[in-house]
C-alpha positions as CSV (number, residue, x, y, z in Angstrom):
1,X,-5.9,-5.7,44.2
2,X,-5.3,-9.5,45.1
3,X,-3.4,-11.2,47.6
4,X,-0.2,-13.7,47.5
5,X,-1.3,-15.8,50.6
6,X,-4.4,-14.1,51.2
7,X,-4.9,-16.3,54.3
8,X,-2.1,-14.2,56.3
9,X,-4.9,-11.9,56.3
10,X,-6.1,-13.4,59.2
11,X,-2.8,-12.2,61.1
12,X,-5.0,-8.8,61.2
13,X,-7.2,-9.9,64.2
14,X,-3.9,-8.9,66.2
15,X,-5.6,-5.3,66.3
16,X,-7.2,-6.9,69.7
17,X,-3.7,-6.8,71.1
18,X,-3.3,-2.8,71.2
19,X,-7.2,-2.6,72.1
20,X,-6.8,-4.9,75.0
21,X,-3.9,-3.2,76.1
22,X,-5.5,0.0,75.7
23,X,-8.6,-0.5,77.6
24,X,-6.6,-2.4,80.7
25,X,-3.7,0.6,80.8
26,X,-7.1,3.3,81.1
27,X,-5.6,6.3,82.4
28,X,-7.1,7.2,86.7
29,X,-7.0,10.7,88.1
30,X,-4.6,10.8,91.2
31,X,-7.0,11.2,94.6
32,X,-5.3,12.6,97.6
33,X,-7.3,13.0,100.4
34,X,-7.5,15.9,102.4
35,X,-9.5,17.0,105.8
36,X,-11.9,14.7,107.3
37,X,-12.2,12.6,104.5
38,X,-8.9,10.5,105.2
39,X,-10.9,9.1,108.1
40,X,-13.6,7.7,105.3
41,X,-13.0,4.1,104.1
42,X,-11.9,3.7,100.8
43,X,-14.9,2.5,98.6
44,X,-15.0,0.2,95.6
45,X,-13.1,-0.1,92.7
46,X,-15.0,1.7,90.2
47,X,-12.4,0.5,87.1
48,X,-14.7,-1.8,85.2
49,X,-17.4,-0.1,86.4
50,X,-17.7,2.8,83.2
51,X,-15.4,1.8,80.2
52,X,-14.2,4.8,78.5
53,X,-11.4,5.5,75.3
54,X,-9.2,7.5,75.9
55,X,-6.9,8.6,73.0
56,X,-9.0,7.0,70.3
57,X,-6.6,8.7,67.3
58,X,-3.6,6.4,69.2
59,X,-5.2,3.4,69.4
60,X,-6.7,3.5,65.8
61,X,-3.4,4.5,64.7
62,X,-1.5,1.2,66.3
63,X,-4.6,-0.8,65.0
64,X,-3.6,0.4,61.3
65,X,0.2,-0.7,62.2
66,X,-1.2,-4.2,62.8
67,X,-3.4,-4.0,59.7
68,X,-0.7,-3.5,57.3
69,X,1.5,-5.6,58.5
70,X,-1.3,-8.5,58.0
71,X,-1.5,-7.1,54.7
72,X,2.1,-7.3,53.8
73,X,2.9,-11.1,54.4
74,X,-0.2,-11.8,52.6
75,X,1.8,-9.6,49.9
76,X,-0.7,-7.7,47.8
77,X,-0.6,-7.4,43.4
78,X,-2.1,-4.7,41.6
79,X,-3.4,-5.9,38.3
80,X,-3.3,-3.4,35.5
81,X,-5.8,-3.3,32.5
82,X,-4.2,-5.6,29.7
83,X,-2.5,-3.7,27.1
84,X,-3.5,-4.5,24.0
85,X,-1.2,-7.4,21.8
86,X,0.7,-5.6,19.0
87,X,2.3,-7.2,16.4
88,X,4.5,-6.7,13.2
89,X,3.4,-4.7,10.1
90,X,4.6,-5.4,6.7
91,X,3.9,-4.9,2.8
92,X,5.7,-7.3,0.0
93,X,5.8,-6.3,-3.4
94,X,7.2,-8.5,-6.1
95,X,10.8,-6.9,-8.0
96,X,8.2,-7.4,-11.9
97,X,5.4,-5.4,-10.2
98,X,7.6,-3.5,-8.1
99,X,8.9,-1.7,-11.2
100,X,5.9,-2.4,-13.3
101,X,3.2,0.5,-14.9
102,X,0.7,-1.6,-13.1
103,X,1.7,-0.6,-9.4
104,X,-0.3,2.5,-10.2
105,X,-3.4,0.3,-9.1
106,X,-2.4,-0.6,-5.9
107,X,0.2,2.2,-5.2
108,X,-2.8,4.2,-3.1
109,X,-3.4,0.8,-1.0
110,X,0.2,0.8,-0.1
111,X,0.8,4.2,1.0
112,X,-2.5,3.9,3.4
113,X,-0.7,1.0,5.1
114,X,2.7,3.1,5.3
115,X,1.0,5.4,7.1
116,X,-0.4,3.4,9.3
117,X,3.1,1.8,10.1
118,X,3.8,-0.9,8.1
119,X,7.1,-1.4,6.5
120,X,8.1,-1.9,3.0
121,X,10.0,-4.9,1.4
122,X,10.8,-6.7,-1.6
123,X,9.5,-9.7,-2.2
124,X,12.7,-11.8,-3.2
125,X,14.3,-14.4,-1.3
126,X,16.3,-11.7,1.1
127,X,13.1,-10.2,1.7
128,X,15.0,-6.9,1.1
129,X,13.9,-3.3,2.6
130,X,12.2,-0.5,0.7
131,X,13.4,2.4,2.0
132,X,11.2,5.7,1.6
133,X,13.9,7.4,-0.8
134,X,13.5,4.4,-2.7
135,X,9.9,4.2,-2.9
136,X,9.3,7.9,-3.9
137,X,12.3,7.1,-7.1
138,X,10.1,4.4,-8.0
139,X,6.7,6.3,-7.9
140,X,8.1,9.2,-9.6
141,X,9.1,7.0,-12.8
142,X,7.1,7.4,-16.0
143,X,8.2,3.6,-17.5
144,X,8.4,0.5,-16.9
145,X,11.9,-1.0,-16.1
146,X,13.1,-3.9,-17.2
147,X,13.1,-6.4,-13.9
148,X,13.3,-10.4,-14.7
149,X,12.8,-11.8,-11.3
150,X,14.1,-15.4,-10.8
151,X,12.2,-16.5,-7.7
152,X,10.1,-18.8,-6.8
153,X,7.3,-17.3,-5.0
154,X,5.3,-20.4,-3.9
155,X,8.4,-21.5,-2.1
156,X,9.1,-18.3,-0.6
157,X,5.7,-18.4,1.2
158,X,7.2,-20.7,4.6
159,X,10.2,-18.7,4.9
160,X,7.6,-15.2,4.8
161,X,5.7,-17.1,7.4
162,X,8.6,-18.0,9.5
163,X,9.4,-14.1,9.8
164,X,5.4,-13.6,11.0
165,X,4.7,-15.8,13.7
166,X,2.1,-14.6,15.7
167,X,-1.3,-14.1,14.9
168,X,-1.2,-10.3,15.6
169,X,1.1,-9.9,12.6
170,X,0.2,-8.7,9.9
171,X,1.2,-8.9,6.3
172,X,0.0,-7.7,2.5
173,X,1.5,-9.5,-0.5
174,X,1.3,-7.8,-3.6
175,X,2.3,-10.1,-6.3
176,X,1.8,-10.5,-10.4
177,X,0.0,-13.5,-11.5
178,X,2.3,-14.6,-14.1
179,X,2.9,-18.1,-14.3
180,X,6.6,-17.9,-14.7
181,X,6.5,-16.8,-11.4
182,X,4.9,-19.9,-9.6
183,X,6.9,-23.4,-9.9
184,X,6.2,-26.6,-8.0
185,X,3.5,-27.3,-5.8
186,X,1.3,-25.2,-4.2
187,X,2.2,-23.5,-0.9
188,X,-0.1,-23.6,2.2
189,X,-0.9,-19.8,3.0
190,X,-0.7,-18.0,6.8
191,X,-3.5,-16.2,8.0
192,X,-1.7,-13.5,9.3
193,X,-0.7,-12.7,5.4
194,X,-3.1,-11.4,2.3
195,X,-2.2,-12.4,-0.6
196,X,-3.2,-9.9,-3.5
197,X,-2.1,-10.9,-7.2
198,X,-2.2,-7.9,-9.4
199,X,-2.7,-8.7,-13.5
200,X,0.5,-7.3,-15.5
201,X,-0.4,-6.7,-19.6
202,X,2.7,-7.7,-21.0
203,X,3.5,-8.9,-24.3
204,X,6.7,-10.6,-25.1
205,X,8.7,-11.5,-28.7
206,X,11.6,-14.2,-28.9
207,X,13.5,-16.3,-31.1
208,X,12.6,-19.6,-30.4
209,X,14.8,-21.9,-33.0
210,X,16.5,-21.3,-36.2
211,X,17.0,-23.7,-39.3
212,X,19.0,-23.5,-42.3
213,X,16.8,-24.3,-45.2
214,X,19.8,-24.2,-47.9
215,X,22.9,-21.9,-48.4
216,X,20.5,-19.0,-48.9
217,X,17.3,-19.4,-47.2
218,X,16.3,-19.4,-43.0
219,X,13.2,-20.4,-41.7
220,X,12.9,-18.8,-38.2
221,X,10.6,-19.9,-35.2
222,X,9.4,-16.6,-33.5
223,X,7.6,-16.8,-30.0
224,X,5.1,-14.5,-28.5
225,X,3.7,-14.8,-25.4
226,X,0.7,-12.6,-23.4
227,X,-1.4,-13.4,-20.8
228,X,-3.7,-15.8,-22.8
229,X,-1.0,-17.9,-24.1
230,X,2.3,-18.9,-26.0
231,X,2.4,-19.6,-30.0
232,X,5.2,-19.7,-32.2
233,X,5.1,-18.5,-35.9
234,X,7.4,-19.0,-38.4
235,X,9.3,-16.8,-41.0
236,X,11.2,-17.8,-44.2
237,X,14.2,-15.3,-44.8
238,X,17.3,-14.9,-46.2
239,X,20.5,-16.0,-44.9
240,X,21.8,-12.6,-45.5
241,X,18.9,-11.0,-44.0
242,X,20.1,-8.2,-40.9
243,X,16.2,-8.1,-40.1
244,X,12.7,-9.4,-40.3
245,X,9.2,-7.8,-40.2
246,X,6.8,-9.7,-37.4
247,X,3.0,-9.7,-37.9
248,X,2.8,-7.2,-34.8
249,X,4.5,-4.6,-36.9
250,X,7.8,-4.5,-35.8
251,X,11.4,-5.5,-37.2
252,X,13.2,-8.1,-35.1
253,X,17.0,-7.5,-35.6
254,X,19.5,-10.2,-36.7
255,X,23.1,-10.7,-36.3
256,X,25.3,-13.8,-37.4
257,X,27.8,-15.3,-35.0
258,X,29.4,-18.3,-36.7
259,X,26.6,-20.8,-36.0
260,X,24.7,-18.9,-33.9
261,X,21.8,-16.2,-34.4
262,X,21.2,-13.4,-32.5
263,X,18.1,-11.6,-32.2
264,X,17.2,-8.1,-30.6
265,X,14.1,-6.0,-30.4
266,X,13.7,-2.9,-29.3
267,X,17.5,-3.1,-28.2
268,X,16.6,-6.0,-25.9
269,X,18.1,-9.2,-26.4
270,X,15.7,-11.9,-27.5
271,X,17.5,-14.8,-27.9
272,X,20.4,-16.7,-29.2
273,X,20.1,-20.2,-31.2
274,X,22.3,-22.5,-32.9
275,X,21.6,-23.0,-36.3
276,X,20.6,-26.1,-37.2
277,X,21.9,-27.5,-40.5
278,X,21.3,-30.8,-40.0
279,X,18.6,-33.2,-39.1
280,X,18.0,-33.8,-35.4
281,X,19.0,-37.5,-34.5
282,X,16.0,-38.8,-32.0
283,X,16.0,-41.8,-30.8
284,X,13.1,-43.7,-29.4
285,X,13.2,-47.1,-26.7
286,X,9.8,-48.4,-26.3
287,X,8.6,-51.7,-24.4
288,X,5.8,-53.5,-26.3
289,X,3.0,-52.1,-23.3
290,X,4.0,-48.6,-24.1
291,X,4.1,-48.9,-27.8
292,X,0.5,-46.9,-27.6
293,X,2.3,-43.7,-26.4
294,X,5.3,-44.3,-28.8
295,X,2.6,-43.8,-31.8
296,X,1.3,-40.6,-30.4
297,X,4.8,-39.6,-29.9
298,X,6.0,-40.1,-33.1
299,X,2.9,-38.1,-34.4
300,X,3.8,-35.1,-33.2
301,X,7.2,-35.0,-33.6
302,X,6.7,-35.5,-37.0
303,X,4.1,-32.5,-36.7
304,X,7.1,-30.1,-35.1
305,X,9.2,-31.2,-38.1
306,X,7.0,-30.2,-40.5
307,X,5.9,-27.0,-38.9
308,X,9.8,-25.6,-38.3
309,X,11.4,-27.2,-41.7
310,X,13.9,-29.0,-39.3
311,X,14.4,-32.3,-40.8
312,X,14.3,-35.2,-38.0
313,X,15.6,-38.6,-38.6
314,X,13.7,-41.0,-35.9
315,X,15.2,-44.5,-35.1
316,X,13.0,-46.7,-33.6
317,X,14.7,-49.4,-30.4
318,X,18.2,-49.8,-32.4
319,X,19.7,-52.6,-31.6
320,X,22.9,-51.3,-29.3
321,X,22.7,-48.4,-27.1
322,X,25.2,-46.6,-28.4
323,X,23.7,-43.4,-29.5
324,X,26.8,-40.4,-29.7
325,X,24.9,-39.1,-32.6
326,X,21.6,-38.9,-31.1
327,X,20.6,-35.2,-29.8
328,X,17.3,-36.6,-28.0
329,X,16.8,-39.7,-26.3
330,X,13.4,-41.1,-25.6
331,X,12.9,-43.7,-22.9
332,X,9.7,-45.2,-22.5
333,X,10.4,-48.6,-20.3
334,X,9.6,-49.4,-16.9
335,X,13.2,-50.8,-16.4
336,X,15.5,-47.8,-15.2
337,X,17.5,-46.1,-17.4
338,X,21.0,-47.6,-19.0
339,X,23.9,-45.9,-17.7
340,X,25.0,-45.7,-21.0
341,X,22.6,-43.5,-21.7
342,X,23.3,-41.4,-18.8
343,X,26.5,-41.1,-19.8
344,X,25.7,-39.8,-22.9
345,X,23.4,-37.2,-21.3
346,X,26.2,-35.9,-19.0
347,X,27.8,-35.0,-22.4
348,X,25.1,-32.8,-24.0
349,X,22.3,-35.3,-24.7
350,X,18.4,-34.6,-23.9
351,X,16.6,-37.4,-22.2
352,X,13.1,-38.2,-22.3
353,X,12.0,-40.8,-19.4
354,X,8.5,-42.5,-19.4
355,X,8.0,-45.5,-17.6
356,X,4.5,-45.8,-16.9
357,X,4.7,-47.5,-14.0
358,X,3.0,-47.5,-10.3
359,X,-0.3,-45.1,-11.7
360,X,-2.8,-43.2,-9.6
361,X,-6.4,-42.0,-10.4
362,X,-6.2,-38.1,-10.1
363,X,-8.9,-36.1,-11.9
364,X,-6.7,-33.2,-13.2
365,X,-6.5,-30.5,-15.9
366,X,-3.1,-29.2,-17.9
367,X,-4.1,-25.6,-18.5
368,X,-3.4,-24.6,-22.1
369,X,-4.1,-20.9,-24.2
370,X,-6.4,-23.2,-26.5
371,X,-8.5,-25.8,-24.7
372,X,-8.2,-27.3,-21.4
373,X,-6.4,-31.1,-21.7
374,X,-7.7,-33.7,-19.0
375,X,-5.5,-36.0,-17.4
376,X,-6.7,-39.0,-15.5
377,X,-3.8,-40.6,-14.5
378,X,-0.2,-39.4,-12.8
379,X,2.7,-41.7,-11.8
380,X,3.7,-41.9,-8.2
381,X,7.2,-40.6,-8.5
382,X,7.9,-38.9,-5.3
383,X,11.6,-38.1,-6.6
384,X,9.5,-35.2,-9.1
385,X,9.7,-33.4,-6.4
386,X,13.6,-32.0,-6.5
387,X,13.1,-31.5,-10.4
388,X,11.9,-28.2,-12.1
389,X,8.2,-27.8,-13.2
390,X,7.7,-27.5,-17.2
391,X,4.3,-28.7,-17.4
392,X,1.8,-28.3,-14.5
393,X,-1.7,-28.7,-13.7
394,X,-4.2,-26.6,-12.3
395,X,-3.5,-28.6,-8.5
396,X,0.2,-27.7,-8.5
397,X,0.8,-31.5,-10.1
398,X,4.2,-32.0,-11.9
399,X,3.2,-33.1,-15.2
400,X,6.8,-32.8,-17.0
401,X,10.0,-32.0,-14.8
402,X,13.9,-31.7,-15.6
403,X,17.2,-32.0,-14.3
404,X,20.4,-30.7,-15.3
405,X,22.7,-33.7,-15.7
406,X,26.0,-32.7,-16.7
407,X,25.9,-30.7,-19.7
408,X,22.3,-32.2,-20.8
409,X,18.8,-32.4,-19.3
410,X,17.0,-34.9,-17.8
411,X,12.7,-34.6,-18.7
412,X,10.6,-37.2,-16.7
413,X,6.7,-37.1,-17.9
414,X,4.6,-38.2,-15.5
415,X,1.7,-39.6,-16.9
416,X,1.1,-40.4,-20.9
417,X,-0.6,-39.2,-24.0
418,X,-3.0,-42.5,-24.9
419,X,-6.4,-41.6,-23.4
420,X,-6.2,-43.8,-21.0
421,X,-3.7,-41.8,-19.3
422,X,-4.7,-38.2,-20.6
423,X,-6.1,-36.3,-23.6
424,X,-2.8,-35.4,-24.7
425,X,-2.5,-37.7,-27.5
426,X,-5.2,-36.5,-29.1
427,X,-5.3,-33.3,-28.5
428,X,-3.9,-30.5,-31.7
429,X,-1.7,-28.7,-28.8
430,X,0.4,-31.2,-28.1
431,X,3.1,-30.2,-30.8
432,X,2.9,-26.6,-29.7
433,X,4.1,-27.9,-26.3
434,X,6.4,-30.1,-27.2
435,X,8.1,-27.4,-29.8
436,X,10.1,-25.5,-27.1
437,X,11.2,-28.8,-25.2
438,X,12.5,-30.5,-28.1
439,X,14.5,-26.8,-29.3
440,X,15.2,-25.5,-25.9
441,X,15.3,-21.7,-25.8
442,X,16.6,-20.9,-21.8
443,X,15.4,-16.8,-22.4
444,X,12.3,-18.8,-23.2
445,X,11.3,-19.1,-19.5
446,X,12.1,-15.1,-18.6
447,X,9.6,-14.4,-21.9
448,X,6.7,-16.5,-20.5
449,X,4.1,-13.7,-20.4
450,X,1.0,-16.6,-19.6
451,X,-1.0,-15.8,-16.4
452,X,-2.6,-18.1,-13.7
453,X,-6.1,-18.4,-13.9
454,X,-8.1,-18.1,-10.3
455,X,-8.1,-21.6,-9.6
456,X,-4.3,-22.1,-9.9
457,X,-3.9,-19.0,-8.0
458,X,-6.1,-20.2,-4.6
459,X,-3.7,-21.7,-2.5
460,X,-4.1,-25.1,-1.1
461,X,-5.1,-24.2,2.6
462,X,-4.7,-21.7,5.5
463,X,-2.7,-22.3,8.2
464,X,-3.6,-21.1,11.8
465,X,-1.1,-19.0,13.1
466,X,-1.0,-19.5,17.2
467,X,-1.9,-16.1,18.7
468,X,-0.9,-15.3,22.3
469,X,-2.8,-13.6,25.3
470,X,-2.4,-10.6,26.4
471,X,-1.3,-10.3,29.7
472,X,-2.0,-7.8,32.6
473,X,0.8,-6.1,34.0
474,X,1.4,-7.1,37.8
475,X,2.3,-4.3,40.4
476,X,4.3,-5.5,44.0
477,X,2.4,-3.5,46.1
478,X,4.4,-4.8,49.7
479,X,7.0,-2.4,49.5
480,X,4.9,0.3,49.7
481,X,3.1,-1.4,52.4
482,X,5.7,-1.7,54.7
483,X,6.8,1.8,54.2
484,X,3.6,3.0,55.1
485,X,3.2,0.8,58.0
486,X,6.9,2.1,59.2
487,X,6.4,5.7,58.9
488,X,2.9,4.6,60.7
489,X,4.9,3.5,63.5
490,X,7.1,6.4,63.5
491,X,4.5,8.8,63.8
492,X,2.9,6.3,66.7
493,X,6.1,6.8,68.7
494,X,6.6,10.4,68.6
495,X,2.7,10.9,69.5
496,X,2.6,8.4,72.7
497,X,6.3,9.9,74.0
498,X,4.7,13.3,73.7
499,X,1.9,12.4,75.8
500,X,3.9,11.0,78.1
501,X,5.7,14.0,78.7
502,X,2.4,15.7,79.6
């Protein structure tokens, strides 16, 4: 118990009052003298002479009035044991692993945190609930369901964060580690939350691009993705041909729309291309310092042309910059873009900026299903940072970006392929990567079945999360006090007006 104003305390030395009183007010027989003792003179007082209580009950009980009365202005707090902080329990799980045969390895995790009251959400940008007639639907299915999750799940990390403030949260993340899955930079990471990615086997088949060889012959570029990588093969058909066999056994089916292809497998749409029957205009700007990267450039676009079959006719600085024919635009010039060329991209064009300019040393890597590519060197663009990732590097760099302009794209490289910017240039891969940027596939992305290796995976840092003391619950103990000293008093009263009586 403490005290308010402890020093009212002192109020309680008013206990001498009722003593004082007590002692002076001492009770004396009545003497009435009879016989020859009336005629004897009256000796002395004998009043201080033999000090005796009387009533000791009474006066201890008008002491304990005074008592608590000193107690209650100094206005006493009972202090409880602090109760021990709780905080908020939850469990995320990504929509692909949600739905995915490989929840099996971590569905006996989750249900021991269920029972131990945490709740159950989505992982998506609604951060939707899991409710339990949901969850027991899910574990009760024998397949995998098709789920193509669109998110972002580096950037979703603040907003999670922002739901679990307080250090006694706490929070499991069960995510895949596909790279599709994980754009842009690298996202600081809450202590309050565990982060557990789960590996997903999945194996994925797409048409890529399409070319016309002649009036009877296709040469198709087929995709396939797993968790070691992307590659691309191609296949020679006919143009009446409903269906091709892939190396991986299976018959991809093919339907003719005009001048596009349609291809399915296993029911499943995987992809829809244009045909393309004629060469693919490219045109090329170069300043004399970048003419270095132009070579490389040139190289393996050349490479992709001879890979697919899809002839590519390559015009080097013409002399006006009117390019309407031109379906890919390279710009490799410090000086900003023309706004003719813009203009151009707003209408369907693909443009390729590389200016070179304003470098920094970074020592990074461009992870790849081959080799791993070094890259020394990075413009400082800070405007990459509003653009979509195509290329990253194992620190959450943007390597290659885009931006939908108007009905064409927008790619900004950000460092270069001599090797005094990276080992792109000379590297065999380079082609491979540059195959499904030149011939855009947008299912593409949805197919990408690569994973993260650990490093890419770590994040950046952990952030503190502020916790907060418990605190002791407080008890007002006067009014208690003062109905103890009143019924005190009451009782007081009907004692001394009893004896009174007597």
């Amino acid at each position: 118990m403490t005290f308010l104003y402890p020093y009212w305390l002192l109020a309680a030395s008013a206990i001498l009052v009722p003593i004082a009183i007590h002692l002076w007010n001492k009770r004396q027989g009545k003497t009435v003298k009879v016989g020859s003792l009336r005629w004897l003179e009256a000796s002395a007082s004998k009043r201080w002479s033999s000090i005796k209580l009387n009533d000791v009950g009474l006066l201890l009980l008008r002491c304990l009035i005074f008592i608590l009365l000193a107690i209650a202005l100094a206005q006493p707090i009972w202090t409880g044991t602090p109760k021990e902080a709780t905080g908020r329990k939850a469990v995320y799980v990504s929509p692909e692993l949600l739905y995915s045969s490989s929840l099996a390895s971590i569905k006996p995790t989750i249900d021991s945190l269920l029972q131990h009251g945490y709740n159950l959400y989505s992982y998506t940008s609604h951060f939707e609930p899991v409710v339990q007639e949901q969850w027991q639907q899910i574990n009760s299915s024998s397949k995998d369901s098709v789920v193509q999750a669109k998110g972002n799940y580096w950037s979703l990390l603040p907003a999670l964060a922002q739901r679990y403030p307080q250090a006694q949260d706490s929070v499991w993340l069960f995510t895949s580690d596909l790279q599709r899955y994980f754009r842009g930079r690298k996202t600081a990471l809450a202590q309050n939350i565990r982060w557990i990615p789960v590996a997903i086997e999945n194996k994925t088949t797409w048409l890529q691009a399409a070319n016309q060889l002649s009036e009877d012959s296709l040469q198709l570029i087929i995709g396939n993705s797993n968790r070691e990588g992307t590659t691309f093969t191609r296949y020679r058909t006919s143009s009446s041909a409903t269906s091709v066999a892939l190396v991986n056994g299976k018959q991809i089916q093919l339907q003719r729309q005009g001048d596009t292809l349609l291809a399915t497998l296993d029911n499943q749409p995987q992809g829809k291309v244009k045909l393309q029957r004629e060469p693919l205009q490219v045109v090329l700007y170069s300043e004399e310092k970048l003419q270095p990267e132009l070579r490389y450039l040139q190289a393996a676009l050349q490479a992709i042309s001879s890979y697919t079959g899809q002839p590519l006719n390559l015009i080097n600085n013409p002399t006006a910059t009117d390019t309407t024919t031109a379906s890919w635009v390279f710009w490799l010039h410090q000086q900003e873009v023309p706004e003719q060329l813009l203009a151009q991209v707003k209408q369907g064009a693909k443009l390729w900026v590389q200016q070179g300019a304003k470098p920094k040393v970074i020592k990074t890597i461009l992870p790849t299903e081959a080799t791993a590519i070094q890259v020394n060197q990075l413009t400082s663009d800070s405007t990459t940072t509003a653009f979509t990732s195509v290329w990253e590097t194992t620190t959450g760099e943007p390597l290659l970006t885009t931006q939908q302009l108007g009905k064409g794209s927008v790619y900004h490289f950000q460092s270069g392929f001599s090797p005094e910017w990276s080992d792109l240039g000379q590297n065999s891969q380079l082609p491979e990567l540059l195959l499904p940027v030149l011939f855009k596939q947008e299912q593409a992305i949805a197919m990408d079945a690569r994973a993260l290796d650990e490093q890419q995976l770590r994040p950046t840092k952990r952030i503190t999360v502020a916790g907060s003391e418990p605190e002791a619950q407080r008890y007002q103990l006067l009014p208690w006090v003062v109905l103890a000293a009143f019924l005190l008093f009451l009782a007081e009263r009907l004692i001394a007006n009893k004896r009174a009586k007597v």
